[in-house]
Every structure is written in C-alpha cells, then in structure tokens.
Steps between C-alpha positions, in 0.01 A plus 500: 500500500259291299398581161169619503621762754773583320267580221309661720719741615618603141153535433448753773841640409378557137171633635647788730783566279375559136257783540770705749752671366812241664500225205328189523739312299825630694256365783462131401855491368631619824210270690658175316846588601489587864317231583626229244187424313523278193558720235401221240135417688466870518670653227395786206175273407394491896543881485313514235205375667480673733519832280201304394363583849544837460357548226160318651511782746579792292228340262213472775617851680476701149178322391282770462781712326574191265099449385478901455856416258360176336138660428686843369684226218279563218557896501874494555540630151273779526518852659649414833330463834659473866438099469674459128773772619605277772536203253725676259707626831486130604620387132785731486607473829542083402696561201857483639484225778359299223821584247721502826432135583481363130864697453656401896294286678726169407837736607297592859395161562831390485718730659322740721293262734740552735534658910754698349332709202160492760742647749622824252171545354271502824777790607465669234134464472491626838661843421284541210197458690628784785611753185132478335338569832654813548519618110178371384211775516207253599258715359376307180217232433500213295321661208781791496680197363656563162600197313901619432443472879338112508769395235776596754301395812518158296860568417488483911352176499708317226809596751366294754551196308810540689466294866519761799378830283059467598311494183275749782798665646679595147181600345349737814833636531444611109135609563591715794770658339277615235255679756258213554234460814659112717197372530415601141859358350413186730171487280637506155788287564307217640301505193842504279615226686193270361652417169830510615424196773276324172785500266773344754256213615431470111887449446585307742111255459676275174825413706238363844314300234801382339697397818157342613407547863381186744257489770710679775647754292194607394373520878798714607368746156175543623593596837731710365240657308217542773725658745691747273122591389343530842781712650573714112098581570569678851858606365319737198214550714694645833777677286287761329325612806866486681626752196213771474661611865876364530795557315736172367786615726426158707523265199802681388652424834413136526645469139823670659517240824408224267794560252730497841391217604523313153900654525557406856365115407694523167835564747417267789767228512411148362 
C-alpha cells in the first residue's frame, strides 16, 4: 500500500474513531500493526496530526458555541451566565488530563502503545459503556452540570491517556452514570475534548520541529490531517443525532469483537 493511502486510511481511521466512544488511538495502534505500517513514518507525531484534524472539525462543528464562549470572556469573572458557566465547567473539567499527562504521559508512551493493553482496555471499556446505559437516569441537561461533576467527567478524560479506554467512551460512560441526556453528554464532551486535543499537538509541535520534516513527510501530514478532519466533521455531526434515539449497546459490542480479534491475532502462530 503506498504512503499517501496509508495516510489516508489512518486519517479516516482517526476521523471515525475519535468522536465514538471505541478509541481512536487503540484504532491507529491496532491499524499499524495488522497491516504492518511503518511505525517510524507514522508514529506518535503522525497521530498527532491527525488529532490535529479533529480538532479542525470539532472547531468548525462548535463554531457558533465557541464565538458565544470567546465573546462571553470579558464577564467570566462576574455573576455567572449560561455562556461563562460552561467555561468554568470546561476549565475544570481540563484540569486533570492536563496534570495526568505532565505526571504519565512519558510512562504511557512507552509502555502502553501496545495490541495488548488496547486489547484489555477496549474490553473493559466495553462493559463500562453497557453498565452506564442501564444505571444512568438520562434525565439531566448540560446546565444541571455541577462542576464536582466536570472535574470527574475530566478525571474521565485524563484516563484515556491510556490507548484502548475512548477519551468519548470513558467520559460518556461517566456522564451517563451521573443521570445525563446522550446527546447532551455527547455535547459537553466534545467541547472538553477541545483543549485536551490543543495541549497534545502543543506537546508533541517542539519534537516535529526539532526532528525537522522534508517534503514527503510533510505531504503524508497534510493528508493525514484533511482526511481525519473531513470524516471527524461527519463523525461529531452523525453521532449526536445517532444518540438522542439509540443506546451505546452497539459500540460496546464492537469494542467486545474488536478486543477478540486483537486476542485471536495476538495467538495466531508466526
């Protein structure tokens, strides 16, 4: 498979995978070894990138939400309003990803990119997702949001540091538990995702400048970056209408099938 298809296809695979709740990064992990991809021409930086895509179409899907947030900036110190509320939620909610990768990201990086840990954790994952479906109230809006609530939502998120866990899937499961609408936990997680996507493109930005990048490499970037932003755009746009009328159970199962697989290939004889 040439390159640019290669990159390609990890860009659609980032697309598709980081806004549903089955772990983009287990994805492109799992992508590189079944079909013996370079893992050096499309390593942590390439995935990187194409977070980078992702977060063009979170960016451009959330742009009227985003202006409302920017323009409500000046008055996030006074009495509180439904735009300066969600900023503060937003804030709180980013707190522990952003201690969890300064205090683990190194010790992830370099022993949990692996089919087996993606194989545990999309299992697991799985039979999270199935026990806040049927405990989870799905009664409450966004702005029922408390910020005790945010801070562990974002507790949610810092977990999924860890390859195979869904920085979506870990931190729906949390909002349903604690009573919240899909379609509305869809919503707010999205937006929490923003500065988590930022700050690991803004980590891993000095080590691509350092390492220098030449013509071709940069062409297999950009297409990694168009695709994963094209397809991330329908991915967050199609998933919230899918939620405000079906339940997870399907992800949960595909997470399931996927962790056998991952086992099965794991056990085939070389």
């Amino acid at each position: 498979m040439p390159a640019p298809v290669q990159a390609a296809f990890l860009g659609i695979v980032q697309g598709l995978t980081e806004f549903l709740p089955v772990s983009s990064s287990a994805h492109l992990i799992l992508a590189r070894a079944f079909f013996g991809f370079d893992a050096d021409q499309f390593g942590l930086a390439f995935d990187v990138a194409c977070h980078v895509g992702t977060l063009i179409a979170v960016l451009i899907y959330f742009r009227s939400d985003l202006a409302r947030m920017i323009a409500a900036l000046p008055r996030v110190f006074r009495p509180v309003d439904r735009d300066t509320r969600l900023i503060w939620l937003l804030v709180v909610g980013t707190i522990p990803a952003v201690i969890a990768g300064l205090a683990f990201n190194k010790l992830i990086e370099a022993r949990m990119r692996t089919p087996q840990v993606a194989a545990v954790t999309l299992a697991l994952g799985a039979a999270a997702l199935m026990i806040a479906e049927r405990v989870g109230r799905q009664t409450r809006t966004e702005d029922s949001l408390t910020m005790a609530e945010a801070f562990w939502i974002g507790c949610a998120q810092a977990l999924a540091l860890i390859p195979g866990v869904s920085r979506s899937g870990a931190t729906i499961t949390l909002a349903l538990i604690f009573g919240l609408r899909r379609a509305e936990a869809a919503r707010f997680i999205f937006l929490l995702a923003i500065p988590a996507i930022l700050g690991a493109a803004a980590h891993e930005a000095p080590k691509v400048i350092k390492a220098g990048m030449d013509a071709d490499t940069a062409t297999l970037f950009a297409i990694g970056v168009v695709t994963s932003a094209i397809v991330g755009y329908l991915a967050v746009k199609y998933f919230i209408r899918y939620l405000a009328s079906h339940s997870l159970d399907a992800f949960a199962w595909y997470r399931f099938a996927l962790a056998a697989a991952v086992v099965i290939w794991l056990w085939r004889p070389i």
